[in-house]
C-alpha positions in Angstrom: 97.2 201.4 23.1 99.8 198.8 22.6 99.3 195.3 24.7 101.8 193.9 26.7 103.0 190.3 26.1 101.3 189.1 29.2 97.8 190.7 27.8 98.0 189.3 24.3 98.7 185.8 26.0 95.5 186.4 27.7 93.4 187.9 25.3 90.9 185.7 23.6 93.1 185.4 20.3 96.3 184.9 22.9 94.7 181.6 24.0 93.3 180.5 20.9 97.0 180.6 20.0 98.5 178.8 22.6 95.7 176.0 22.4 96.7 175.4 18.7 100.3 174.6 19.7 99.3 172.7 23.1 97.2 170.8 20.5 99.8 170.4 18.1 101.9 169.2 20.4 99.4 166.6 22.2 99.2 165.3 18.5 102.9 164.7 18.2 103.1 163.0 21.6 99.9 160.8 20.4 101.6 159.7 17.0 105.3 159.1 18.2 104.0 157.2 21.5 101.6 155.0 19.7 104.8 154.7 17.0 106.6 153.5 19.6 104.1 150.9 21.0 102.9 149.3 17.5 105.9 149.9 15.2 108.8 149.8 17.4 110.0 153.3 16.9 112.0 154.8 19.3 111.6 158.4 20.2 113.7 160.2 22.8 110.8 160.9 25.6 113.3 163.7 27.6 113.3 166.0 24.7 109.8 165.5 23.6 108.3 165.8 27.5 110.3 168.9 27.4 108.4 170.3 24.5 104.9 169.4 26.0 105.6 170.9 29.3 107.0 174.3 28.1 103.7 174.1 26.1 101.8 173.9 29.2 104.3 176.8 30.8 104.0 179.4 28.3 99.9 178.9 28.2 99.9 179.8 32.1 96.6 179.0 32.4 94.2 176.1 34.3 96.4 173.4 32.3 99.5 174.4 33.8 97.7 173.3 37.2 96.1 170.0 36.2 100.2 169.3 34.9 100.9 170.5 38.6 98.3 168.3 39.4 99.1 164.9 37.0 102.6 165.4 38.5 102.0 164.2 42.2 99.9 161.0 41.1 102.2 158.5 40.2 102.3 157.1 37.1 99.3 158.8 35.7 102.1 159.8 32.9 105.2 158.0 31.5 108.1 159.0 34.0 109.8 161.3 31.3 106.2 163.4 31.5 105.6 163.5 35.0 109.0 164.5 35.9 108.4 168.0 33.3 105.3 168.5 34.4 106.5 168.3 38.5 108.8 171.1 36.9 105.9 173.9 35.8 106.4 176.8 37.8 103.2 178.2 39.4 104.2 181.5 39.2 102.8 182.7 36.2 103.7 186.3 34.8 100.9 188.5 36.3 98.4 190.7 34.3 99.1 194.7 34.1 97.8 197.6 35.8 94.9 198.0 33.2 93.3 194.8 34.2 93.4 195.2 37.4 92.1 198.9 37.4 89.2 197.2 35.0 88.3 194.3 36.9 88.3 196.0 40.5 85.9 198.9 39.3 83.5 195.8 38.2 83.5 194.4 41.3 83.8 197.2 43.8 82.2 200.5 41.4 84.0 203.1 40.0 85.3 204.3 43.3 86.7 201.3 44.6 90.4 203.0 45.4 88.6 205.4 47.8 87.9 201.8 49.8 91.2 201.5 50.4 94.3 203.2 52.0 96.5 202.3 49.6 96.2 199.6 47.2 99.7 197.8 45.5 100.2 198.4 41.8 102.2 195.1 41.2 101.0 191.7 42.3 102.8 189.9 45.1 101.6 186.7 43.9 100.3 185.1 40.6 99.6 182.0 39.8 97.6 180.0 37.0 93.6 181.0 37.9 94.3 184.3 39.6 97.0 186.8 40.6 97.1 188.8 44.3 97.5 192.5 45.7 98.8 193.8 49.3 96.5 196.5 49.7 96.2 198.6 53.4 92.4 199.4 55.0 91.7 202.8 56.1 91.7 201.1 59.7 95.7 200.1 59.2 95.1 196.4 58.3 97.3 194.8 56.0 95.0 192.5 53.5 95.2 190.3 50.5 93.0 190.6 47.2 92.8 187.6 45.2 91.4 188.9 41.6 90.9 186.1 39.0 92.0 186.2 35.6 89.1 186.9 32.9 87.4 184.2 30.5 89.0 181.5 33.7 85.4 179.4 33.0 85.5 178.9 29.1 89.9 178.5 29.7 89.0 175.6 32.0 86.4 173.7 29.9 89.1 174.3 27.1 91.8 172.9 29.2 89.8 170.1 30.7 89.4 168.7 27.1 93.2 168.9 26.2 93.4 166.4 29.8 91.0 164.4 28.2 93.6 164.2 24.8 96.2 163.1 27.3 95.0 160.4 29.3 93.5 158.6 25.8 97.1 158.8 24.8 98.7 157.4 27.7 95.4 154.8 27.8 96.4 154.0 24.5 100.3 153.7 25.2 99.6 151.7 28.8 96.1 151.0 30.5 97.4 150.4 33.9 95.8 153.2 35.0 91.9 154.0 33.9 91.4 157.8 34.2 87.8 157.9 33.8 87.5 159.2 37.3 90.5 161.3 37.5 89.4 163.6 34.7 86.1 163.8 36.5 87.3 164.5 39.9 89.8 167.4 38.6 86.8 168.7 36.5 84.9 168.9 39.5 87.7 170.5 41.6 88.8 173.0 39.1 85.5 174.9 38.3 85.1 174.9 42.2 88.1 176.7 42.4 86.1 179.5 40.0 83.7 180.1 42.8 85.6 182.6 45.0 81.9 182.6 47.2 82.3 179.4 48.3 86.4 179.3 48.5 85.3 182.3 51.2 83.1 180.0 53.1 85.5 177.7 53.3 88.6 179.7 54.3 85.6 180.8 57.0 85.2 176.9 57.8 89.0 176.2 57.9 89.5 179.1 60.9 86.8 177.2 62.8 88.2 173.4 62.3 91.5 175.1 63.0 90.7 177.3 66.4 92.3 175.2 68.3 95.5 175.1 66.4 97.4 177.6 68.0 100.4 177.1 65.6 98.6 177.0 62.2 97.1 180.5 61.0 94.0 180.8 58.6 93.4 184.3 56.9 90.2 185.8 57.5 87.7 186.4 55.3 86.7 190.3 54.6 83.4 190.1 52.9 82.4 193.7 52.4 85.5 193.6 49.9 84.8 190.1 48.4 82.1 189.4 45.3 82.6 185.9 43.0 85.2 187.2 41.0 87.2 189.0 43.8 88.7 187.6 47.3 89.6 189.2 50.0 91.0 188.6 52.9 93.6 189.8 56.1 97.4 189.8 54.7 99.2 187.0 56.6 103.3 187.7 57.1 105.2 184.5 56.0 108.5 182.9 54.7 108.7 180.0 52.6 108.9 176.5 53.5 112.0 175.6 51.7 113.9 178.7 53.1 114.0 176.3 56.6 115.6 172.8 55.5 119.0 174.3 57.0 117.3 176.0 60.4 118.2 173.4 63.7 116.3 170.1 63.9 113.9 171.3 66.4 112.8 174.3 63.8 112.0 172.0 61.0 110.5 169.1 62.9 108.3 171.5 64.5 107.3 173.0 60.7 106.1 169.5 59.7 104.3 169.0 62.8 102.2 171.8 62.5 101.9 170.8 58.7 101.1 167.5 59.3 98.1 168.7 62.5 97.2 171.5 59.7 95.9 169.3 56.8 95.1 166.1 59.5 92.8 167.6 61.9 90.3 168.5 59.3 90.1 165.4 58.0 90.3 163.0 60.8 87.7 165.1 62.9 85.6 166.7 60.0 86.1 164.5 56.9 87.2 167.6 54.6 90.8 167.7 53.5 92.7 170.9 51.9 93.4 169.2 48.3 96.3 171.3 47.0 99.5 171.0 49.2 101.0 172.9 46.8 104.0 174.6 47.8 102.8 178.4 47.6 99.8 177.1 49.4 101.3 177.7 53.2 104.0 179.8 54.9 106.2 179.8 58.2 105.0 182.4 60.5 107.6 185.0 61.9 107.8 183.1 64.7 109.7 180.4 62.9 107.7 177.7 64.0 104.0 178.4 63.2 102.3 177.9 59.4 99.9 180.0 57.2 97.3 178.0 55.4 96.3 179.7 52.2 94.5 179.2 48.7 91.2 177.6 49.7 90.1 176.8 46.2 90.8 173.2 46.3 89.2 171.8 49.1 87.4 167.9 49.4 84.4 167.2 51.6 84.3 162.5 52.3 81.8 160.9 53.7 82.4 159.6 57.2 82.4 156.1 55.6 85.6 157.0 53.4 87.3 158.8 56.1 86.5 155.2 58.2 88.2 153.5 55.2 91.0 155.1 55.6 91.4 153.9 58.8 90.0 150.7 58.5 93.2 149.7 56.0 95.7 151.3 58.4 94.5 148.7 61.0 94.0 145.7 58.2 97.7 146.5 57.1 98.8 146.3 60.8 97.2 143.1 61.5 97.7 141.8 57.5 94.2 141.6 57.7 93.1 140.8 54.2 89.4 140.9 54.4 89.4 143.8 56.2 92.0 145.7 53.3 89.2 144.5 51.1 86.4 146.1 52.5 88.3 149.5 52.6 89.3 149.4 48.9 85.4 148.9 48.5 84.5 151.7 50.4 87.0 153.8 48.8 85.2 152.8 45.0 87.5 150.3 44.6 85.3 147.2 42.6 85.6 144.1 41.7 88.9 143.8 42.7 91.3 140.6 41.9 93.3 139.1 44.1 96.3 140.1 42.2 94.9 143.9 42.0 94.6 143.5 46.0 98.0 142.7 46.4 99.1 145.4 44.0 96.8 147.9 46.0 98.2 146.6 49.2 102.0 147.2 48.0 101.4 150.9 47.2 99.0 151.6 50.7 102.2 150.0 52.5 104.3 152.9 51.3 101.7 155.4 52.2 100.9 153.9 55.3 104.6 153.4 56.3 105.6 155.5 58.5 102.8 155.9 60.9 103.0 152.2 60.5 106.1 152.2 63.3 106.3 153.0 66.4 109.7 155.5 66.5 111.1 158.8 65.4 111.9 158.2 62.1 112.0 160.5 58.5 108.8 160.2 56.0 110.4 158.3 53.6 113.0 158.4 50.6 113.6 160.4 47.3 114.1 158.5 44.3 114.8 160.1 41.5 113.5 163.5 42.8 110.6 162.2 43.2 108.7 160.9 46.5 107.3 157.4 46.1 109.0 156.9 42.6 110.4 153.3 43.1 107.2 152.1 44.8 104.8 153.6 42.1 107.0 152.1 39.6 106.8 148.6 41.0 103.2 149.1 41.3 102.5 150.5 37.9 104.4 147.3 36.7 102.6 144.6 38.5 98.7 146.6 37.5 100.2 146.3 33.7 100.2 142.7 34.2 97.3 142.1 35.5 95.1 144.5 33.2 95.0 147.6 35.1 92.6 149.1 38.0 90.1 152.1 37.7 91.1 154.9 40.6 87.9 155.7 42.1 87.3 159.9 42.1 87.4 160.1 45.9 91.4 158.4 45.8 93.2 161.4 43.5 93.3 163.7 46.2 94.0 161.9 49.5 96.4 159.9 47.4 98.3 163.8 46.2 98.1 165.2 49.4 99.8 162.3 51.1 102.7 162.2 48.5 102.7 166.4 48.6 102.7 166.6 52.1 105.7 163.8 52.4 107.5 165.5 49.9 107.6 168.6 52.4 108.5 166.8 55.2 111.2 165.1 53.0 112.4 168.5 52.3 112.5 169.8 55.9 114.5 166.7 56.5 112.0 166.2 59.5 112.2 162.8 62.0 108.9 162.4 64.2 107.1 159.9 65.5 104.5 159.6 63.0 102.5 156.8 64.2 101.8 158.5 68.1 101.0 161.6 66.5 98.1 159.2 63.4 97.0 157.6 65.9 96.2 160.2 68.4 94.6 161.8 65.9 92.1 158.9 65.2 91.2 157.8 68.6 87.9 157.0 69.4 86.9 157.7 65.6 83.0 157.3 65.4 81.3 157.4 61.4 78.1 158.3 62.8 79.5 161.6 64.7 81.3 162.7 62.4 78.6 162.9 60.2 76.5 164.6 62.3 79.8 166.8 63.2 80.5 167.3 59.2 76.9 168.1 58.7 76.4 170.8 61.3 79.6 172.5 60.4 78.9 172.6 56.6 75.4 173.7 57.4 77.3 176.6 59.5 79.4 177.8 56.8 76.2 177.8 54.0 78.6 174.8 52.3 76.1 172.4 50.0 78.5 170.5 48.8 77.8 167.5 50.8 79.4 164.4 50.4 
């Protein structure tokens, strides 16, 4: 039998393939950025960026994320590079009926169609780890089946050294920015998002954080039809985000709210944040108002402490507290800091911390460029190039992307709120200690070992 394109991209030989021109092309970026540096060459780095990144596209795989991924931190790349990889579409061609038939009858037995009342042939979704299935129970409920694509483990280690080719070449080209600790963080993140067991428990976690929410919807899991390779869960109606930046003011401003309460109240009561606010990661709710959460894969547990941090340089920022900025750097793995890196640090939490920083309605912030925080990160990527660089702690990569991912939504949705009532509501009466004794129970709860 013949294989479809999609199949030989994702056969063994298929990747091999694709690695040897990701490769290639990593080389060619190494050679004619270092040319550049030492020998004054110049090369044109729109063309070239948009080599690497339909490199990334076509291999549709766990690099295609981490380029997702590089693209909201800025200036972990040159510009040119961040701007293509910002581009890569997360909708990856899904695999054929073949594999799904195969892989379903490993994880559910040989007469896993008899479990359901009608299972979808084509995927509704597909993305770079995994592709989903609308399938209908016996009962009449509507439910989602999250299958991941094979060899996903060896494809990530793979991967995960092709990240570690980039960030020596862009160390090489500029040390501004160590990456030490980004590589590892993302390498811890990604092969988390292989284990579909614990992505269950913490969908499971999420609907408890999020009971209260009335406006934000978490899918539930359906274990008798989940194993480690498999996920699923109910089916959850949505549009998507970016269909609303023309609906009336009210509409979008309540979109972000429930956004903004949605990715908050987790970490602000619980210390665990949803890492990926990617935009295939929620939906609007028929009701026009409300939002799906979805994709659990990527989630971050903090210690109290960091989560304290946090707030401790939004009030050191409000009172130009300097000391106080200091100490929440530290406890964020920030070390050894100069006073030139603290001033640098300071410029960029300003911009992040902006606009719950006054007290009106106002929007998020500005696009520069097509890109949120652009102008800022540029100034700051200047000034750390000065003064030797800074290390990014692990614990920073992922508050600092959903921040800039989240305010690139409400930037879309054109929304004005009052963002500092609705921060600092949130963080009344924040106590470390019950958090952790909150975070611990609830982790506990959900079998979730991953403690911070």
């Amino acid at each position: 039998m013949l294989m479809s394109n999609t199949q030989k991209e994702n056969s063994i030989g298929g990747r091999l393939a694709r690695y040897g021109r990701v490769s290639t092309t990593m080389a060619g970026l190494a050679t004619k950025l270092l040319g550049e540096k030492y020998l004054g060459l110049e090369i044109k780095r729109d063309d070239h960026a948009l080599e690497l990144t339909q490199a990334l596209g076509n291999l549709k795989g766990p690099l295609m994320k981490v380029g997702q991924i590089l693209a909201t931190i800025p200036e972990a790349l040159p510009p040119e590079y961040a701007k293509g990889f910002q581009e890569l579409q997360s909708n990856a061609p899904p695999m054929g009926w073949p594999f799904v038939r195969r892989r379903m009858k490993a994880e559910l037995g040989s007469d896993w169609q008899s479990r359901f009342k009608s299972f979808e042939r084509k995927a509704a979704a597909a993305a770079s780890l995994g592709q989903v299935h609308k399938a209908l129970t016996h009962e009449g409920q509507n439910i989602a089946c999250k299958l991941q694509y094979p060899d996903m483990k060896s494809a990530i280690q793979a991967d995960l050294n092709q990240l570690k080719i980039i960030f020596s070449i862009y160390e090489r080209y500029d040390s501004s920015i160590k990456t030490q600790n980004i590589h590892a963080e993302l390498s811890e993140r990604l092969h988390e998002e292989l284990d579909y067991e614990l992505e269950a428990k913490y969908e499971k976690l999420y609907g408890y954080m999020l009971k209260d929410e009335k406006s934000i919807h978490v899918p539930e899991i359906i274990d008798e039809l989940s194993t480690d390779r498999l996920l699923t869960s109910t089916w959850l109606e949505g549009e998507r985000i970016l269909n609303y930046t023309d609906a009336p003011a009210e509409t979008r401003n309540a979109i972000a709210m429930n956004m903004f309460r949605a990715w908050y109240v987790p970490l602000y009561y619980y210390g665990i944040i949803h890492g990926d606010p990617h935009l295939g990661n929620y939906s609007v709710h028929p009701d026009d108002h409300s939002i799906n959460l979805l994709d659990f894969g990527c989630v971050r547990v903090f210690p109290a402490q960091f989560v304290g941090g946090v707030i401790d340089l939004y009030h050191a920022l409000m009172e130009d507290d300097i000391p106080r900025a200091v100490h929440a750097y530290e406890i964020w793995g920030f070390k050894n800091l100069s006073k030139e890196q603290i001033e640098t640090l300071n410029i960029w939490a300003r911009f992040l911390y902006g606009p719950i920083m006054e007290d009106k309605i106002r929007p998020i912030g500005e696009v520069t460029n097509g890109i949120y925080g652009r102008e800022t990160a540029q100034k700051v990527h200047a000034k750390l190039k000065e003064i030797g660089g800074v290390t990014v702690p692990r614990e920073f990569v992922f508050m600092d992307r959903a921040a800039l991912g989240l305010g690139s939504v409400f930037l879309h949705l054109k929304a004005e709120i009052n963002w500092y009532h609705v921060f600092n509501e949130l963080i009344e009466g924040f106590d470390a200690n019950k958090m952790n004794k909150t975070q611990a129970s609830v982790l506990k709860k959900f079998g979730i070992l991953n403690m911070p």
